[in-house]
C-alpha positions in Angstrom: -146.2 -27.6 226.7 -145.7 -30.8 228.8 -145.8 -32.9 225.2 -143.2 -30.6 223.7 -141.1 -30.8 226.8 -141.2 -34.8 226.8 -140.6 -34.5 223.2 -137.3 -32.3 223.2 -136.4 -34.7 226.5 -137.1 -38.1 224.2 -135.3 -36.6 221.3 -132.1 -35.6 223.7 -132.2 -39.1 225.5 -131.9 -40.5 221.6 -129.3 -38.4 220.4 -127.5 -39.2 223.7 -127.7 -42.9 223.0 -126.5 -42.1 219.4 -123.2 -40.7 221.1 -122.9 -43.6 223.8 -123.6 -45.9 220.4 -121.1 -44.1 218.1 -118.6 -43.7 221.2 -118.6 -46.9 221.9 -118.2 -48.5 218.3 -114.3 -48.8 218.1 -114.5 -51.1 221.5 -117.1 -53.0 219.9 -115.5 -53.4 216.4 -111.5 -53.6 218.2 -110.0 -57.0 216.4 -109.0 -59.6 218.7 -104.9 -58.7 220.2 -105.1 -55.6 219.2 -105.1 -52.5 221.4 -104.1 -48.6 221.1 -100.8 -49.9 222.0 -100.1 -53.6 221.1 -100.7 -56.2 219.7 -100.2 -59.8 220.3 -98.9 -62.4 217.9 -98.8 -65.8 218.8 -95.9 -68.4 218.1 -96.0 -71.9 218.5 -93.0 -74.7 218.9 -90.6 -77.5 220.7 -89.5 -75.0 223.2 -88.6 -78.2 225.2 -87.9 -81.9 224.1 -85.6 -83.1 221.4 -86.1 -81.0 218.8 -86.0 -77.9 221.2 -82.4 -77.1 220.0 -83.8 -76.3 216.6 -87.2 -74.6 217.1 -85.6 -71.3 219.7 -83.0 -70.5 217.3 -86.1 -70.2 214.5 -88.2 -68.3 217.4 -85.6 -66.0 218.2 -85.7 -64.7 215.0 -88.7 -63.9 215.1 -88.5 -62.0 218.2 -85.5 -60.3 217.3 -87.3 -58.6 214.2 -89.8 -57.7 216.8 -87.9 -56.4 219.5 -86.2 -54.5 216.6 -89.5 -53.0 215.1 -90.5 -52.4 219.0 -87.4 -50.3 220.1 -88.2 -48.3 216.7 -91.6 -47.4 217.6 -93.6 -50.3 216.6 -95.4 -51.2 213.9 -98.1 -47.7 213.3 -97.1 -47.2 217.1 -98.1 -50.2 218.3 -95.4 -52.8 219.5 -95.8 -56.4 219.1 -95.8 -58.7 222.2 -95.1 -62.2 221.1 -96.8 -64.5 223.0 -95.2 -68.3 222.5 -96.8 -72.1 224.0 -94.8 -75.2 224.0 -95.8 -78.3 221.9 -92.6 -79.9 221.9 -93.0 -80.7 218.3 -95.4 -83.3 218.9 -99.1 -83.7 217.5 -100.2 -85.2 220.7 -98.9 -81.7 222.1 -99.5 -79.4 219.5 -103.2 -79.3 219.4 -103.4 -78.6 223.0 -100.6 -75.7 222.7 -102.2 -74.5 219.7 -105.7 -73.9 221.7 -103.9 -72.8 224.6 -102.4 -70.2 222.2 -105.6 -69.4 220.7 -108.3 -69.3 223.9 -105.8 -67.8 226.2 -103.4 -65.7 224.5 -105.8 -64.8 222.2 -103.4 -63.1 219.2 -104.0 -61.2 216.4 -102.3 -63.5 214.6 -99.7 -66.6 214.7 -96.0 -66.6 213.4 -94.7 -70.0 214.5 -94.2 -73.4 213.5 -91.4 -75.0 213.6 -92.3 -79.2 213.0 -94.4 -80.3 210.5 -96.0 -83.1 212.6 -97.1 -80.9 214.8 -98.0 -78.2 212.4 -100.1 -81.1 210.5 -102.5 -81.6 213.6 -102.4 -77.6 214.7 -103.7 -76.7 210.9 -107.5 -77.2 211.7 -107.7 -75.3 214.7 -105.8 -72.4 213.5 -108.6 -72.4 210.8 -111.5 -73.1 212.7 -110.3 -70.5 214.5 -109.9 -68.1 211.4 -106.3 -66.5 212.4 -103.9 -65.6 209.8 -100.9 -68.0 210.4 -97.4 -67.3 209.3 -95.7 -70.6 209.0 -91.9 -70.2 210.2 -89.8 -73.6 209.8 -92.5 -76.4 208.7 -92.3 -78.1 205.7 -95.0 -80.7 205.0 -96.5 -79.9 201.5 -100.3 -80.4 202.5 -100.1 -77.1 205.3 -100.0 -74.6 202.1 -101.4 -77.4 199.4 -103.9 -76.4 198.6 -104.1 -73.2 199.3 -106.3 -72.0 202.2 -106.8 -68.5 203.0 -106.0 -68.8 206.3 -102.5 -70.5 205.8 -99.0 -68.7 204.4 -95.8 -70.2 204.9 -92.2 -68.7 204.1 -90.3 -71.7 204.9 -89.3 -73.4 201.8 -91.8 -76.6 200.7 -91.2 -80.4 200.9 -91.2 -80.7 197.3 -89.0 -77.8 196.7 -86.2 -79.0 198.6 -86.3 -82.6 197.4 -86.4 -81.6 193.7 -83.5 -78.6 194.4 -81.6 -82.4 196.5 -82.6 -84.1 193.3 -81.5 -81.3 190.6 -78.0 -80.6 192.5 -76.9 -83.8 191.7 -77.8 -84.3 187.8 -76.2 -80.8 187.4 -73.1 -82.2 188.7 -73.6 -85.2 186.0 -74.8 -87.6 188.4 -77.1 -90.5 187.3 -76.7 -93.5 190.1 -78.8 -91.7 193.2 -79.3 -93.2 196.3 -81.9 -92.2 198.4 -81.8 -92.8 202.6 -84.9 -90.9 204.4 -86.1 -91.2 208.4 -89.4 -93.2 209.0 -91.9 -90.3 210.6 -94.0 -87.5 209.4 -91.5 -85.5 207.8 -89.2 -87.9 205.9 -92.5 -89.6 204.2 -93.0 -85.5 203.4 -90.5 -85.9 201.3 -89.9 -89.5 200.4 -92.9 -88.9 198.2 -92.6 -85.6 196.3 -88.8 -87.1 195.7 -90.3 -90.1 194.0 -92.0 -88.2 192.0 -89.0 -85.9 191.2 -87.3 -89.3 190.1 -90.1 -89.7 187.5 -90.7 -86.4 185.9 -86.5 -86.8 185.3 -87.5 -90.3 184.3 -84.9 -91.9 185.9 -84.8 -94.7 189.1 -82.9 -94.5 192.0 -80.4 -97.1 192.7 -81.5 -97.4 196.3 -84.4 -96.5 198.6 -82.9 -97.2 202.8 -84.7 -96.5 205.7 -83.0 -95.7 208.8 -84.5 -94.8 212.6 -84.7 -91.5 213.2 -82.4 -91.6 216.3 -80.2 -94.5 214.9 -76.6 -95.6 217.0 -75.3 -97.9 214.0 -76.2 -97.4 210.2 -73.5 -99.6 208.8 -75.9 -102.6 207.7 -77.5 -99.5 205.4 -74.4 -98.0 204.5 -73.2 -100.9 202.8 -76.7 -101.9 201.4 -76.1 -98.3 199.8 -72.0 -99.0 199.0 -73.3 -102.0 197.2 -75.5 -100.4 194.9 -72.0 -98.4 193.3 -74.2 -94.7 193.7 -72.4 -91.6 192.7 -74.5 -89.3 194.9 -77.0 -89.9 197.9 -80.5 -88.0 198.9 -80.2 -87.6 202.7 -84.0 -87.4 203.4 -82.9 -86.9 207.1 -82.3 -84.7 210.5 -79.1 -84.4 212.1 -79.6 -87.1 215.1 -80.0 -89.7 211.6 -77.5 -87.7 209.4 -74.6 -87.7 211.9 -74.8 -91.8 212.5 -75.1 -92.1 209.2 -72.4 -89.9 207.9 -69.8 -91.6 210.7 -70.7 -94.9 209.5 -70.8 -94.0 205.7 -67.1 -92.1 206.3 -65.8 -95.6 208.3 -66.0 -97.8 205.2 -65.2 -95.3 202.6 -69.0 -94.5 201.2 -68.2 -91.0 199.8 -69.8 -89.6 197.0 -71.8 -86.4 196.6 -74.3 -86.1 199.7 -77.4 -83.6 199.0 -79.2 -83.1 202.4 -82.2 -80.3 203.2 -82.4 -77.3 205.3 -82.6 -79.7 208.3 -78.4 -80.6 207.5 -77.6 -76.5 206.7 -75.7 -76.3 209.8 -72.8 -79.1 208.2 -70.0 -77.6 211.0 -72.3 -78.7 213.1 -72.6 -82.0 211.4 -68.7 -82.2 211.1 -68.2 -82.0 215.0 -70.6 -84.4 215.5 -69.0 -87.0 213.3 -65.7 -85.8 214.4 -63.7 -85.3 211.4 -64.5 -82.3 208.8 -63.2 -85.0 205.9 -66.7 -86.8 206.5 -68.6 -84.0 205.3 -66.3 -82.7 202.0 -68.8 -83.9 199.5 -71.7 -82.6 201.8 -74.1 -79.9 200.1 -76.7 -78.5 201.6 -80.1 -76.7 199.8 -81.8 -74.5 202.4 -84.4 -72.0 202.5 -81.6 -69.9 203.7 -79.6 -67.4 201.2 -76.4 -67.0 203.6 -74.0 -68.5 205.5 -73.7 -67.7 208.8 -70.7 -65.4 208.5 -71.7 -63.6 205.6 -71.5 -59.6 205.8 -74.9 -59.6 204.7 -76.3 -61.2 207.7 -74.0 -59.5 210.0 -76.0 -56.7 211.9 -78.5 -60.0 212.3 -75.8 -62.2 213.6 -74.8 -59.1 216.5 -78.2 -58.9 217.3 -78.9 -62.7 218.0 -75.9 -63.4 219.7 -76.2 -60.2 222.1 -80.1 -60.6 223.0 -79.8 -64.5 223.2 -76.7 -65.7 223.6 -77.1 -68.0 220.5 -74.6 -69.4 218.3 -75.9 -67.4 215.0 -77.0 -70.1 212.3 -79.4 -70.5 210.0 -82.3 -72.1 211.6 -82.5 -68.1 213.2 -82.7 -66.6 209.2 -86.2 -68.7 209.1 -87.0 -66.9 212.1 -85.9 -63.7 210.6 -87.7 -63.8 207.5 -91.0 -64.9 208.4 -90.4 -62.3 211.3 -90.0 -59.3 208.3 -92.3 -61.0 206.3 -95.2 -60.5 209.3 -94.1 -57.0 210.1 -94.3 -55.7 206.3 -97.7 -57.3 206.1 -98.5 -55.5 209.5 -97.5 -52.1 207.7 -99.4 -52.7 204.5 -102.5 -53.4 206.5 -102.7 -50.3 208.0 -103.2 -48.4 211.6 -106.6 -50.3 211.8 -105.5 -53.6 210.9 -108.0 -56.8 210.6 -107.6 -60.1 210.3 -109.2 -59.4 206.7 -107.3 -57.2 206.2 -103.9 -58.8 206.9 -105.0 -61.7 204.7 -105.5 -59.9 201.9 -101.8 -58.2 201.7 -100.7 -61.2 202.3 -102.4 -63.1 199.9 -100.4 -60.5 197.2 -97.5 -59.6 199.4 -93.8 -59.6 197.9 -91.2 -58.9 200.4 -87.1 -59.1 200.5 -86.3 -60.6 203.2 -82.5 -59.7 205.0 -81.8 -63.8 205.7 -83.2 -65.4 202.2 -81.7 -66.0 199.0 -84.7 -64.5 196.9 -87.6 -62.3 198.0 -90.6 -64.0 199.9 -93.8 -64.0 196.8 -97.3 -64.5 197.8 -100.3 -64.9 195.3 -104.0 -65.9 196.2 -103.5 -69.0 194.6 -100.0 -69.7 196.4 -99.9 -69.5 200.0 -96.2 -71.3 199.6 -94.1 -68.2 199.5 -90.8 -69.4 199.3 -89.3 -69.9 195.8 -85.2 -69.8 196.2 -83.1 -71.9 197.7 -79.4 -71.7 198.7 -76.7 -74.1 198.0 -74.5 -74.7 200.6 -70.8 -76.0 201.7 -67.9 -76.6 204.2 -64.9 -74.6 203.1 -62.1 -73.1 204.8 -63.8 -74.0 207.8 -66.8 -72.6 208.2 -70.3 -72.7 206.3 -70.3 -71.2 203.0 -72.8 -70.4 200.0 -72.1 -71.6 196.2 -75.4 -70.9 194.8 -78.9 -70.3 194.0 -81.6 -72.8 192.8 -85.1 -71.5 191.8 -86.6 -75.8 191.7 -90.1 -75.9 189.7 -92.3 -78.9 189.1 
């Protein structure tokens, strides 16, 4: 009696630690930022520094889709806490924000990304660290190429923009191009996919210029480039280049048809920097973006940033935006038990139209670069406007 006794006690004492074991599964198999309630998704960028002034806006974005998706109930009742570090859009900066992110925040996943420098040095990390990462605003063509399953961006590519710069002005009938590009990280980005733009078109710029990417006086490159006769110019360039550049350019008269990149889609901004709207008439813009800012179709986004932030509503917020829907649809598709596996796979065959972008966002497993049309843009009538849509292939 005593053996069936400790027998029946054994057998309860097992079945007991079956039910501690089987109750205590979902702790032990809960994915990293994810709880009954939230879940945590990291963002990285110059949230101080020089470039600060264009990585919020693209951060706000992102947190406005989530605040939105929040006060609706969350994504499968969970909301999202967005959980941001600093790296001032430097590599020295951005590996230590990146691990910060990563160790201490510990997300689900990352939605950030606003400078490809610093996105360039972050990129090992984030994979050594296995994390889905949503690119928002970075450019360089090597953090999608090639492909790595960790990796999506829905920014629009180096190369894209350079050959949409390059296309924009042969459409016009253009054939004496100018090219004048900034000296760092991102300009050699795309100095080099736009050389080889030049080639598959089989034609040779009329000029290659450097300039600094801070400069106070262009003129001696201005009139290097007025010398060559060009009929358009590639501004390879951000806005603390392209302003000197296109004061000095407007001074002596250079004026053709200027092409710049999502970096110049903000040319009201550009035109009160220079001080005179005349200096950026022949100014077009291709940007990842699909609207200008006062579009009705951006509208209810445009109330929303502007309440929340106080921002000036422009387009470096639409990146923010889209990579912001992009994460919550992906979110959604994975489920109300989401993984890291998980996630990557939707994303890795995720389609999703976006409210801010010209065409939807299209992922594949063998293209992580999910961005594929740009918007053409001008100053008319005062204000930002959009004249088109270019789909640019290689």
């Amino acid at each position: 009696m005593g053996g069936r006794h400790m027998r029946t006690l054994t057998m309860t004492g097992l079945a007991s630690v079956a039910a501690l074991s089987l109750m205590a599964a979902p702790a032990a198999l809960a994915e990293t930022g994810v709880t009954a309630d939230t879940i945590v998704i990291g963002g990285m960028g110059g949230l101080t520094g020089p470039s600060a002034g264009l990585i919020i806006p693209q951060l706000n974005g992102v947190q406005a889709v989530f605040e939105e998706v929040n006060a609706a109930g969350g994504v499968h009742g969970r909301k999202i806490v967005y959980a941001k570090q600093d790296d001032e859009c430097l590599p020295s900066r951005g590996v230590g924000a990146v691990k910060k992110l990563i160790h201490e925040e510990k997300p689900f996943m990352i939605v950030g990304g606003g400078c490809s420098n610093a996105a360039i040095a972050q990129k090992p990390e984030v994979i050594e660290a296995k994390i889905p990462w949503v690119i928002v605003a970075s450019t360089a063509d090597s953090l999608t190429e090639p492909v790595n399953p960790y990796v999506f961006t829905t920014m629009s590519a180096a190369w894209m923009e350079v050959y949409g710069q390059l296309q924009l002005a042969l459409d016009q009938g253009k054939t004496r191009i100018a090219v004048v590009w900034q000296p760092d990280a991102w300009g050699k980005a795309r100095l080099e996919p736009m050389k080889q733009a030049f080639k598959a078109k089989g034609i040779e710029p009329v000029s290659i210029q450097e300039i600094a990417v801070e400069p106070t006086d262009t003129t001696p490159t201005v009139l290097q480039i007025q010398a060559t006769k060009p009929d358009a110019v590639l501004l390879l360039l951000f806005p603390k280049a392209a302003v000197p550049f296109l004061r000095d350019a407007y001074k002596v008269g250079l004026q053709p048809l200027m092409v710049g990149g999502s970096p110049l889609g903000e040319i009201d901004v550009l035109a009160k920097g220079v001080g005179s709207p005349d200096s950026v008439k022949n100014l077009r813009a291709v940007t990842a973006a699909g609207y200008g800012v006062d579009d009705p179709q951006v509208a209810k986004w445009k109330g929303i940033v502007e309440k929340r932030f106080g921002d000036r509503f422009n387009v470096l917020h639409m990146y923010g935006i889209s990579a912001g829907q992009f994460a919550v649809e992906a979110l959604k598709q994975a489920g109300p038990e989401p993984t890291r596996e998980k996630i990557l796979q939707v994303m890795s065959n995720l389609t999703v139209k976006t409210d801010t972008y010209a065409g939807p966002l299209e992922c594949k497993p063998t293209d992580h670069q999910c961005h594929k049309a740009l918007g053409i843009f001008a100053f008319q009538d005062g204000r930002v406007t959009g004249i088109g849509v270019t789909k640019p292939t290689r």
